[in-house]
VMD Tcl script that draws the C-alpha trace (Angstrom):
set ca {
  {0.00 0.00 0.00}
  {1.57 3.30 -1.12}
  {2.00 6.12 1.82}
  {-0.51 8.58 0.00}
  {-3.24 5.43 -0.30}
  {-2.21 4.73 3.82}
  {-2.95 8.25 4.62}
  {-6.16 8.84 2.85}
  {-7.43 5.26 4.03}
  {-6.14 6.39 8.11}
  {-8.14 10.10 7.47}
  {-10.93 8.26 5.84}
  {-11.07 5.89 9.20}
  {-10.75 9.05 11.64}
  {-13.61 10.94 9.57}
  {-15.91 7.77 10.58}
  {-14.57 7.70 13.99}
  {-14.94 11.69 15.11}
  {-18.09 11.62 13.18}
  {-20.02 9.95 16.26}
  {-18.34 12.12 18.99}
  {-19.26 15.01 17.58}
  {-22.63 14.26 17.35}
  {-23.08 12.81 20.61}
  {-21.77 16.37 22.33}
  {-24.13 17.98 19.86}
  {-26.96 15.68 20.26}
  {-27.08 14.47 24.07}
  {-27.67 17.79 26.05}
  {-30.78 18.93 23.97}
  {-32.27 14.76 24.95}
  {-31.60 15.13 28.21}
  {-33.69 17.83 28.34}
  {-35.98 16.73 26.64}
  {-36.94 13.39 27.68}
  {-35.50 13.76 31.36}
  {-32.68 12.27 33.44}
  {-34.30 8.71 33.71}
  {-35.33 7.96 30.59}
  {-32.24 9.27 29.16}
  {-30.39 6.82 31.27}
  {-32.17 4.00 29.79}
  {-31.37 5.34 26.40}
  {-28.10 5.55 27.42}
  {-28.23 1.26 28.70}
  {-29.96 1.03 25.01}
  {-26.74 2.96 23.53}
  {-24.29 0.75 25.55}
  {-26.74 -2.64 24.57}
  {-25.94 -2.25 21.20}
  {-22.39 -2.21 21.65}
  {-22.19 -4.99 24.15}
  {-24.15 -7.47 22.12}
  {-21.78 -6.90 19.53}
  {-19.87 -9.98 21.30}
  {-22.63 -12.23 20.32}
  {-20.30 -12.14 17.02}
  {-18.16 -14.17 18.77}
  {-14.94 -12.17 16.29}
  {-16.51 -13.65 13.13}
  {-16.30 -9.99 11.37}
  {-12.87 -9.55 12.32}
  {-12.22 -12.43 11.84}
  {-13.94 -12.20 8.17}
  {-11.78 -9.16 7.17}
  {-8.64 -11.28 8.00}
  {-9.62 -14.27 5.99}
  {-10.63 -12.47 2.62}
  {-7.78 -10.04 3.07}
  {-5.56 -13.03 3.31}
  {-7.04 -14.64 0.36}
  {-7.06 -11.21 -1.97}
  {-3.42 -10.78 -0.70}
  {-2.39 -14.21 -1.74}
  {-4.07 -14.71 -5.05}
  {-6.35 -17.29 -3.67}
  {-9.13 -14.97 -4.02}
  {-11.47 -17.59 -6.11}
  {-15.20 -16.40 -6.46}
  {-15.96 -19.87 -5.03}
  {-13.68 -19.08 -2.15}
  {-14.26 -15.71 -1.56}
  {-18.43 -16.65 -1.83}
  {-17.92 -19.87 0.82}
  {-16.48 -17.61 3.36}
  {-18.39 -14.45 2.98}
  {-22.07 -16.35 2.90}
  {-20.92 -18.46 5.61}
  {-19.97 -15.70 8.01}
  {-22.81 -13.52 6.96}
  {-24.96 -16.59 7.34}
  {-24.25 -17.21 10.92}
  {-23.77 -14.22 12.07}
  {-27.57 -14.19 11.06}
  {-28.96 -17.20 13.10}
  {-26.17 -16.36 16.06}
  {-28.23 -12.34 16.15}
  {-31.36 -14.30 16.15}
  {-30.15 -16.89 18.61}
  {-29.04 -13.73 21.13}
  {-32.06 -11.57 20.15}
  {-34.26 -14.13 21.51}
  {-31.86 -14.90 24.68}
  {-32.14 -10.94 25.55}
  {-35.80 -10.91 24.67}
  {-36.37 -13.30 27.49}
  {-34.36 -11.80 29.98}
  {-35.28 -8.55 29.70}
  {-38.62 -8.33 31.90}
  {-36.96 -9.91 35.30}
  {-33.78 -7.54 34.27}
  {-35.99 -4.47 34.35}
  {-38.51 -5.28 36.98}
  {-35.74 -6.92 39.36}
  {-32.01 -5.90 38.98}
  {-32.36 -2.18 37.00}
  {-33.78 0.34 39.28}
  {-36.07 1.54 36.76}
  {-38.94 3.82 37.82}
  {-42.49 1.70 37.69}
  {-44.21 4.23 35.53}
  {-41.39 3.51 33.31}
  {-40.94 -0.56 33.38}
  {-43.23 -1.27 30.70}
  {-42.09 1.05 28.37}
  {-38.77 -0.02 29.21}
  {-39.08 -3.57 28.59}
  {-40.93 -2.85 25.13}
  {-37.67 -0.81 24.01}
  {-35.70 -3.78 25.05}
  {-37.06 -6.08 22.69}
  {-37.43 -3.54 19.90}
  {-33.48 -3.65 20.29}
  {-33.42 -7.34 20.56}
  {-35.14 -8.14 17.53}
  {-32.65 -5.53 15.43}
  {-29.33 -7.45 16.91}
  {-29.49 -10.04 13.49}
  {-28.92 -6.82 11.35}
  {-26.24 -5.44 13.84}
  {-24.01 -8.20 13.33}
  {-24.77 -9.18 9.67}
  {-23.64 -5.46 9.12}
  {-20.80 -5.97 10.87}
  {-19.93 -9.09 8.20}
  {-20.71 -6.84 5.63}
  {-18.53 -3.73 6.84}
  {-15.52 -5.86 7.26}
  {-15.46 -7.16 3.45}
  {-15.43 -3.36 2.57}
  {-12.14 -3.19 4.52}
  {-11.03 -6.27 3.38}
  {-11.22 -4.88 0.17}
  {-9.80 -1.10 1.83}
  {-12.75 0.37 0.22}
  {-12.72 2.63 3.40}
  {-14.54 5.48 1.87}
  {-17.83 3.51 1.19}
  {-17.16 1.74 4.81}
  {-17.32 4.91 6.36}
  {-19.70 7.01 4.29}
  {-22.32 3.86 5.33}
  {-21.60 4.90 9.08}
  {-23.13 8.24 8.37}
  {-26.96 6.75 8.43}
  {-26.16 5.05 11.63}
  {-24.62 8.37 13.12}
  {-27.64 10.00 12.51}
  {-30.53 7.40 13.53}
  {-28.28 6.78 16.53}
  {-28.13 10.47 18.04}
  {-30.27 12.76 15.56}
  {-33.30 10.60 15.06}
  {-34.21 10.76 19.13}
  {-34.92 14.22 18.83}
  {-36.65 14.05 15.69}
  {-39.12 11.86 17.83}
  {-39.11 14.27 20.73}
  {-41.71 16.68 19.34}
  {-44.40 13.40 18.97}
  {-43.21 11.60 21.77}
  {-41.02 11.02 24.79}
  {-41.43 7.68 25.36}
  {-38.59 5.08 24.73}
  {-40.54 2.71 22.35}
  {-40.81 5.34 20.05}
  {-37.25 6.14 20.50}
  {-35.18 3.01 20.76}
  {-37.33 1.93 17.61}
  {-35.91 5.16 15.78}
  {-32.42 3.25 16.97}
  {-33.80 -0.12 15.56}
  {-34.92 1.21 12.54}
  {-31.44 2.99 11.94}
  {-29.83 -0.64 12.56}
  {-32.20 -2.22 9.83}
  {-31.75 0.82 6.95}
  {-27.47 0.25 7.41}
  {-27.78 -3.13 7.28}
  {-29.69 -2.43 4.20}
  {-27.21 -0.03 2.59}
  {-23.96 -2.46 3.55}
  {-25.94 -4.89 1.55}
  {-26.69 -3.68 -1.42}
  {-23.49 -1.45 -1.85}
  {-21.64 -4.88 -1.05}
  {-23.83 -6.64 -3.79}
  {-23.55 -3.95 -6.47}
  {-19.26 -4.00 -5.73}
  {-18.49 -7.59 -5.18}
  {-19.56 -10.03 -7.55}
  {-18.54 -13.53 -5.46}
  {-22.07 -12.38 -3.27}
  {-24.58 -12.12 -6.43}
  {-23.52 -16.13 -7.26}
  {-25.66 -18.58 -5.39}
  {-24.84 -18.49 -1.53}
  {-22.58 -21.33 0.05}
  {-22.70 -22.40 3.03}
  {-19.40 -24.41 3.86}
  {-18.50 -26.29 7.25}
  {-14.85 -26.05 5.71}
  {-14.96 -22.39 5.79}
  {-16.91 -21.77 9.17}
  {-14.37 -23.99 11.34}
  {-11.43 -21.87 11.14}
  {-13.50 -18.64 10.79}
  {-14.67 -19.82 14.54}
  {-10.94 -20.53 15.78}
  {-9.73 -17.40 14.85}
  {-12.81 -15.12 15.98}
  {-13.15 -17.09 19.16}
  {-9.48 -16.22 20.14}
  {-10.87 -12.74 19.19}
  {-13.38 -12.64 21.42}
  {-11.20 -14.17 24.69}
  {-9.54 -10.68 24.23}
  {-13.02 -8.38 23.36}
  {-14.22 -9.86 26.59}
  {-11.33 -9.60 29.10}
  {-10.34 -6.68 28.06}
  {-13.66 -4.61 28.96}
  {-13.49 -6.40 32.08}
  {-9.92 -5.14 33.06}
  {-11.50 -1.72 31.98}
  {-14.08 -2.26 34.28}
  {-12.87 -3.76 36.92}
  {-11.85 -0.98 38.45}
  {-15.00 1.12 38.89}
  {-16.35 -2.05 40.64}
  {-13.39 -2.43 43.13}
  {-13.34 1.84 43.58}
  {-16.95 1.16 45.00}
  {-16.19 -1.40 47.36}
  {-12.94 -0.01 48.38}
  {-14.15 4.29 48.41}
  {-16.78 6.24 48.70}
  {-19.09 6.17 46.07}
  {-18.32 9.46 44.90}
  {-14.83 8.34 43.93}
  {-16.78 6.41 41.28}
  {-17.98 9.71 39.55}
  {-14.06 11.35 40.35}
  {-12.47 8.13 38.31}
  {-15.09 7.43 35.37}
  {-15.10 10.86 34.20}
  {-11.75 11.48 33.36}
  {-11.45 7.76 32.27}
  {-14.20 8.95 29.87}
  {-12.00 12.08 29.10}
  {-8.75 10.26 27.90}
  {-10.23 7.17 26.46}
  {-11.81 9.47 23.61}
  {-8.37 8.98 22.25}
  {-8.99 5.77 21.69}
  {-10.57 6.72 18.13}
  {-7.42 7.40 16.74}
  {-5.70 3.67 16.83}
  {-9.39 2.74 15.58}
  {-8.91 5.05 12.45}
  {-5.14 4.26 12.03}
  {-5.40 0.39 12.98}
  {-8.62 0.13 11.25}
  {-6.62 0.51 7.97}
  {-3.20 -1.44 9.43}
  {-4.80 -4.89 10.20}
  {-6.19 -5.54 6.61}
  {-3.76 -4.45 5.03}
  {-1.31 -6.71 7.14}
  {-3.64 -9.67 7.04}
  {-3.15 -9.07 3.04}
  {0.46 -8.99 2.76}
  {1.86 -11.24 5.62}
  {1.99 -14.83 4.11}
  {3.53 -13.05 0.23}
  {5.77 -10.17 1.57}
  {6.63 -10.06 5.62}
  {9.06 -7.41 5.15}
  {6.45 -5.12 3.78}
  {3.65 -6.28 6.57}
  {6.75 -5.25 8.74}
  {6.76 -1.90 7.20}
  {3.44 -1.22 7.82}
  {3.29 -2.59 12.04}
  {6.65 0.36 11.80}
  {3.86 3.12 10.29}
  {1.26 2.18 12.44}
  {3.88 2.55 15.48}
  {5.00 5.68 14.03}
  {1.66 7.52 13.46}
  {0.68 6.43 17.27}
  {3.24 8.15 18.46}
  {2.75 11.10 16.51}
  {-1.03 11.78 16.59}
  {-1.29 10.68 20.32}
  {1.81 12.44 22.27}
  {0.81 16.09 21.63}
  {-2.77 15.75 22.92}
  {-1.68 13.74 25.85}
  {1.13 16.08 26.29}
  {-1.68 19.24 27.10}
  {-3.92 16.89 29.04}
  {-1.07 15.87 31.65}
  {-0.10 19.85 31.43}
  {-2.69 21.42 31.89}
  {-5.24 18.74 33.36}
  {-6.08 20.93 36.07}
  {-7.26 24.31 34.09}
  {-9.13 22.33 31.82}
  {-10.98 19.93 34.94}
  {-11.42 23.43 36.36}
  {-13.25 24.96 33.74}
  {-15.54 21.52 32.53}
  {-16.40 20.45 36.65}
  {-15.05 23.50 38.75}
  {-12.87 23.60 41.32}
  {-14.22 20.97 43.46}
  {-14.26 18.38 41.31}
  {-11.15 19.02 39.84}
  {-9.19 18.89 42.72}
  {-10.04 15.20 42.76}
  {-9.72 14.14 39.43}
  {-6.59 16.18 38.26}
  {-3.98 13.24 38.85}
  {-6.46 10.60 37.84}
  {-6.60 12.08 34.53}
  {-3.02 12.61 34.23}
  {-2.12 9.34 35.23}
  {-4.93 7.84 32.48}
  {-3.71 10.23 29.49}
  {-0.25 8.29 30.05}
  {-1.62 5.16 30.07}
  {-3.93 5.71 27.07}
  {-0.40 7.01 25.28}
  {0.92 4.00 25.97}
  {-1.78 1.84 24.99}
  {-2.76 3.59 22.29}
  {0.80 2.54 20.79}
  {0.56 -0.80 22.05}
  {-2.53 -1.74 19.77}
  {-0.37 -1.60 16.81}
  {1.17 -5.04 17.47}
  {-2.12 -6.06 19.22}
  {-3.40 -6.01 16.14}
  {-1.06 -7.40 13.83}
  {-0.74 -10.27 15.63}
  {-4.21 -10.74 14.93}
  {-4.11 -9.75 11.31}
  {-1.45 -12.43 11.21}
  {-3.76 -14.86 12.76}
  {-2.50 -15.45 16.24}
  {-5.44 -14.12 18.32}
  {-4.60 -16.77 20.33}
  {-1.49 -15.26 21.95}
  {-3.01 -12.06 22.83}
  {-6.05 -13.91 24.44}
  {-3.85 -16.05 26.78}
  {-1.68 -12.60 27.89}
  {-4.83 -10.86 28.68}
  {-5.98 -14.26 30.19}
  {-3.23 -14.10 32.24}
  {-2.98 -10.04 33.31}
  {-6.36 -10.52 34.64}
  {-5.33 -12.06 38.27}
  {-2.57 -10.01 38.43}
  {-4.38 -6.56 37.90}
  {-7.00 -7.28 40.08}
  {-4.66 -7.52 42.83}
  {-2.71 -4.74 41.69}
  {-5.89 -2.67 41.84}
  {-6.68 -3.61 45.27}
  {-3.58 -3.01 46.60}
  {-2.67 0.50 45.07}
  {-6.05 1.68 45.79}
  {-5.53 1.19 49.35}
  {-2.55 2.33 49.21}
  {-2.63 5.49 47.48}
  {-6.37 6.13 47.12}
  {-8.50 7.07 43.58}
  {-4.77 8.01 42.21}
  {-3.56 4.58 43.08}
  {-6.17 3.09 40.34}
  {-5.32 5.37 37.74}
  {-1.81 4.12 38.47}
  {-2.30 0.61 38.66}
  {-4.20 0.98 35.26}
  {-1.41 2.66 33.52}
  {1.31 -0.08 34.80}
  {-0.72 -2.66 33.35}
  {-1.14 -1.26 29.82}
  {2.19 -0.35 30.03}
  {3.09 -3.97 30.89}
  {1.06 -5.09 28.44}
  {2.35 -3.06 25.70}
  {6.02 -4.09 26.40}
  {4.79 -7.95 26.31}
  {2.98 -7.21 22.92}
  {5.60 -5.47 21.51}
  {8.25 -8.62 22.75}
  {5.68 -11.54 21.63}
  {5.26 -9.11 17.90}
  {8.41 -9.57 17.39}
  {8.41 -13.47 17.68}
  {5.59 -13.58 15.14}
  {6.64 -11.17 13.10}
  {11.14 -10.53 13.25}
  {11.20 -8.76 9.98}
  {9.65 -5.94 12.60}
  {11.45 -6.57 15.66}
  {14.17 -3.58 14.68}
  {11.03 -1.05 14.25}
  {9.40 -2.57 17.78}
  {11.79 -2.09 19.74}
  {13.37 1.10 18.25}
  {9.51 2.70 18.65}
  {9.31 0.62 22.18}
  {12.60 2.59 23.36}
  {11.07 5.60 22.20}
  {7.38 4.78 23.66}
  {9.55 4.55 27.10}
  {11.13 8.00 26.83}
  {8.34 9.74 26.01}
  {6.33 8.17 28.67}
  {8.80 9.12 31.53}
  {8.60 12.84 30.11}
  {5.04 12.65 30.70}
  {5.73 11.64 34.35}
  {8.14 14.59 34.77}
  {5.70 17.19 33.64}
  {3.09 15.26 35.75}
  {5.17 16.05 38.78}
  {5.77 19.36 37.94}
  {2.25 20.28 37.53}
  {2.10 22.98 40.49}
  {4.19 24.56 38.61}
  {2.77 28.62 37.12}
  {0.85 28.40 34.83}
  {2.74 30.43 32.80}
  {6.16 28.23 32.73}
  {3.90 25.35 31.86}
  {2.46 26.79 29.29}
  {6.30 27.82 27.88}
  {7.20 24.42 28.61}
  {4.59 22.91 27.14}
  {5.49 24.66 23.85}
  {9.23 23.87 23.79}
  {8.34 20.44 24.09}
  {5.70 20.41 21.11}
  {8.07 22.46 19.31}
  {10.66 19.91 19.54}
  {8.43 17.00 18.91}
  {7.47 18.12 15.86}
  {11.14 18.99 14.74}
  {11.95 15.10 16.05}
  {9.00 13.56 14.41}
  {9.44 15.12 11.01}
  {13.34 14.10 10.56}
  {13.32 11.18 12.48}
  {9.83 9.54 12.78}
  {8.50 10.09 8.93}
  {10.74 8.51 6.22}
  {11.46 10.01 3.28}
  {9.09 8.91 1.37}
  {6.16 9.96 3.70}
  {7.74 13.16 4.22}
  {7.64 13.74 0.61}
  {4.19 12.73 0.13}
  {3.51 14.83 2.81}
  {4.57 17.95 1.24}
  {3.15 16.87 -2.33}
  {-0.57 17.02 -0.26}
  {0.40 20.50 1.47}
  {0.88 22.27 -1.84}
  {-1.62 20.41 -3.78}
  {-4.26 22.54 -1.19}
  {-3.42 26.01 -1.65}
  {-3.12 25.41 -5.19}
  {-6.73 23.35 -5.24}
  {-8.19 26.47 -3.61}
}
mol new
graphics top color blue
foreach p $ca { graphics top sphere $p radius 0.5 }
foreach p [lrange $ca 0 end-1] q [lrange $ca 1 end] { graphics top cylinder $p $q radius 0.2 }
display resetview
């Protein structure tokens, strides 16, 4: 993949990414108003449903991308092939929805009347918006199938100009309802209806461009078996992993006072936004790796270096004015109070998002590569440990002590990804651990500016700016090759002269 195709595919990606955020800030104060703080808490369950259920994929989409990448990368890209695997995963990603649209439909009444604390006046209502989002989770995941054969094929523009119907019906079609209605069925069906209309769109786009899914479906044991090895791997690691990230909140509860819940999960919420960049960037890495592994591992090599590269580079310089100046900004959002409280958490959370945010590149490589396995059995094995780790620094050092113990685990699992990457994969070792070294120096300047935050404002602020400065001296001559600095120069004068 040429640099200028990588960097349009990566901006393509983050377009799709920021494209929710921004409506969420835009959309979710004018519904809370609107429909009130308790039923916009069980919208916001009915947001988070849809994205938990997601695991009743069980990593068959990802794991889809990876095996028609492969193929298309290899030559081995027979319609007959390409139509087995596709219909297959499509297939039972459709029964599997149906299967776990039915298991939620039954749980949902003694969920609602027994373990939520939903309002009575509100339980029926309630339940009746459950199921409407039940019976949509069949289309959820079939479009899931159908969105990763666009990036199999990195047809990234049509991927993520087909998220821009779901953006809307997720966060703008609520308050399109608002003036008829404030109950949830209407609104959660707005949400269902949404889910239906993009599955419809993936489809027929995906119809109209490939031509292996207008011959008559297959349905082939031979392809589902290792579709289900390498997306249940997948999903070892989409399940621990939200647990890790949640684990804390439930140990901060039993540990603190309540309110430390509220002083931890909002600055979690706060530096985990940068998540969406290693989605945009990685989003493009892992099919193209998955493509290009098993014909040319020197160039799957160069691409885990770009992807550790452009991590670095998009992620330091916000993290960097986070950590210095965490406490103006907390100020200003919560006020003082608040602030005071959640100043180091967030500080201590940027860091560890930094690092983590670097350490997905090889995270997802080595599933592009197809060895889910090995990242399964390290997070299979962190989980013990962290728990502990939590429990101890929390008593130790209070709501800080969790941000902390956080951090050293992503960083610890970043260096272990990095090390086990470079098994897989040696033609990258050089680029892991040259990026790793790098990872580690930046990471300790974070910590130094951390502890120097009661510093004046002012000196911060003319720290802050030597330091950016010099980054982006550092990252221009020695994090962008040649090439990429070149193309990046062709795109700079190609605007002023398009204007």
């Amino acid at each position: 993949m040429s640099g200028l195709a990588f960097a349009r595919n990566v901006g393509l990606n983050l377009l799709g990414q920021v494209a929710p955020l921004l409506a969420a800030l835009a959309c979710i104060p004018p519904l809370i108003h609107g429909v009130g703080t308790e039923r916009f808490g069980i919208l916001v369950l009915a947001w988070a449903g849809i994205g938990y259920f997601s695991l009743f994929d069980f990593g068959l989409s990802r794991a889809l991308t990876q095996a028609v990448s492969s193929r298309l990368g290899t030559g081995s890209d027979s319609p007959a092939e390409l139509t087995a695997v596709s219909w297959t995963a499509i297939a039972t990603l459709g029964v599997l929805g149906t299967i776990g649209g039915v298991v939620i439909a039954a749980v949902t009444t003694p969920l609602v009347n027994g373990v939520l604390r939903v309002p009575a006046e509100l339980q029926r209502e309630t339940v009746i918006a459950f199921w409407i989002l039940a019976a949509s989770l069949p289309f959820t995941l079939t479009t899931g199938a159908l969105r990763g054969l666009f990036e199999a094929h990195q047809h990234f523009g049509a991927a993520n100009a087909l998220r821009l119907p779901l953006v809307f019906f997720t966060y703008v079609s609520p308050l399109l309802v608002l003036p008829f209605s404030t109950s949830l069925v209407p609104l959660v069906g707005a949400l269902a209806f949404g889910r239906v209309l993009t599955f419809a769109l993936h489809f027929a786009v995906a119809l109209r461009r490939y031509g292996y899914l207008r011959t008559r479906p297959q349905i082939a044991r031979r392809a589902l078996t290792p579709l289900l090895q390498l997306g249940g791997w997948m999903t070892v690691s989409n399940v621990v992993s939200p647990l890790m990230a949640y684990l804390d909140r439930f140990l901060i509860g039993a540990l603190l006072p309540m309110t430390a819940v509220a002083l931890y999960v909002t600055p979690f919420e706060v530096a985990t936004r940068l998540w969406i960049i290693p989605a945009g960037v990685l989003g493009v890495v892992f099919p193209a790796v998955a493509a290009t592994y098993l014909r040319d591992r020197i160039a799957a090599a160069g691409l885990l270096s770009r992807g550790l590269r452009l991590m670095l580079i998009l992620v330091f310089p916000p993290v960097l004015l986070i950590v210095a100046f965490a406490q103006e900004g907390l100020t200003l959002w919560l006020g003082a109070e608040l602030a005071a409280g959640s100043m180091q958490v967030l500080q201590w959370l940027a860091i560890g998002v930094f690092v983590n945010c670097v350490g997905q590149a090889p995270f997802a490589v080595m599933q592009a590569v197809g060895r889910p396995d090995i990242t399964a059995k390290l997070h299979l094995a962190e989980l013990p440990f962290y728990a502990v780790a939590i429990w101890w620094f929390t008593g130790t050092f209070g709501l800080a002590g969790v941000a902390i113990a956080w951090t050293l685990r992503v960083s610890i699992d970043s260096a272990a990804l990095m090390f086990l990457a470079g098994r897989v994969l040696p033609e990258g070792a050089a680029a892991l651990r040259r990026n790793g070294i790098l990872l580690g120096v930046f990471a300790v300047g974070l910590v130094a500016i951390l502890a120097s935050s009661d510093a004046p404002l002012g000196s911060r602020m003319l720290g802050t700016a030597v330091v950016l400065t010099t980054f982006g001296f550092f990252s221009w001559r020695r994090l962008l090759e040649p090439h990429e600095r070149a193309v990046a120069l062709r795109q700079l004068r190609r605007e002023p002269a398009a204007a």
